[in-house]
N, C-alpha and C positions, 0 to 999 in steps of 0.2 A: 754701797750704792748699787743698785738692781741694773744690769745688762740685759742689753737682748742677746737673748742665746738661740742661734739660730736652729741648731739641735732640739730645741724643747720646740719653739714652735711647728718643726718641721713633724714632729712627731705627731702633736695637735688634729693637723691637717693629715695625717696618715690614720689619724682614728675618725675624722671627719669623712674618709673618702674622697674618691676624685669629685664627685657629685655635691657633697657637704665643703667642700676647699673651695671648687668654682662659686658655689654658692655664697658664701662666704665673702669670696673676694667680690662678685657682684654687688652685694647690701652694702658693704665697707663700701665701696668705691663709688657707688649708687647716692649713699648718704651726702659721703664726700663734694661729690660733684655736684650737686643737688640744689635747686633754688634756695632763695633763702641767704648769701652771701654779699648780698647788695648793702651797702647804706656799713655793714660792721668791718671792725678795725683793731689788730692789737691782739689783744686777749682774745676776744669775745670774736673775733674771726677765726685765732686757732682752736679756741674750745669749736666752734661750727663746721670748721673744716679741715682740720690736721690729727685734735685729741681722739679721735676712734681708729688712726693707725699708729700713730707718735703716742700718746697716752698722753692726759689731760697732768701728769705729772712731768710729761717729757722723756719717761726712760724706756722709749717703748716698747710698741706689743706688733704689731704686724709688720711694722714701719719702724726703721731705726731709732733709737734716742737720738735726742736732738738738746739735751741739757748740759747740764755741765759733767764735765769729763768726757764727753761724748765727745766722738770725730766730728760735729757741726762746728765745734768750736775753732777749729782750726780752719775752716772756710771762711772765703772772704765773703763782706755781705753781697755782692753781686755773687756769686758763686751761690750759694744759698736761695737770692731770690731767681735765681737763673733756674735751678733747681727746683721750685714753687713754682715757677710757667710753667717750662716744658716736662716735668714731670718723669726722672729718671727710673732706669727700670721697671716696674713693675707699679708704682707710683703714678696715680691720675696726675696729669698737669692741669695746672689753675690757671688757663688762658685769660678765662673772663673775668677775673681779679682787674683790678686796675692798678697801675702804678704805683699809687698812692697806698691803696690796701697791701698791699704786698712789702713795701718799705715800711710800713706800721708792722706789719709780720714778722719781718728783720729786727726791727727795732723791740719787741717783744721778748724773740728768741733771746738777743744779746743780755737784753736786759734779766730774764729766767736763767741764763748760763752763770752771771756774775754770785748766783744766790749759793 
């Protein structure tokens, strides 16, 4: 199963430059945040707003795995959607998520991690 290896990415971003990394992190984060998250749920809210850092398979790319085997697994679901607000590290937080969407989120994750 494919890990994020923080080594390989970090290298990435060393042949992108500080200019190409900030860049980078902007469009990621830009997309992320980005209209368009209204009205979707589930899947179809992480393909639109998690899959371009987590990776649309879950093992991610800029942003941790979030799949199975992964340390997600071992968070609780509040922990997890706690984590999807306020947005740790380096991670946009998803304020204007709703309750609702964000527990559909949860409920996604767990449901991808059992596979």
């Amino acid at each position: 199963m494919a890990r994020f290896r923080f080594g390989s990415f970090v290298r990435r971003l060393r042949r992108l430059g500080v200019a190409g990394a900030a860049s980078l992190v902007i469009v990621v984060g830009a997309a992320a945040c980005g209209p368009g998250a209204e009205g979707k749920f589930g899947q179809e809210l992480y393909e639109h707003s998690c899959a371009s850092c987590h990776g649309s398979d879950l093992q991610g790319w800029i942003g941790p795995p979030l799949g199975p085997g992964s340390g997600a697994v071992e968070l609780t679901d509040e922990q997890l959607a706690g984590a999807t607000r306020i947005g740790p590290g380096a991670m946009p937080g998803f304020a204007r998520l709703t309750d609702e969407q964000i527990e559909s989120l949860v409920e996604y994750l767990r449901l991808r991690q059992q596979e």
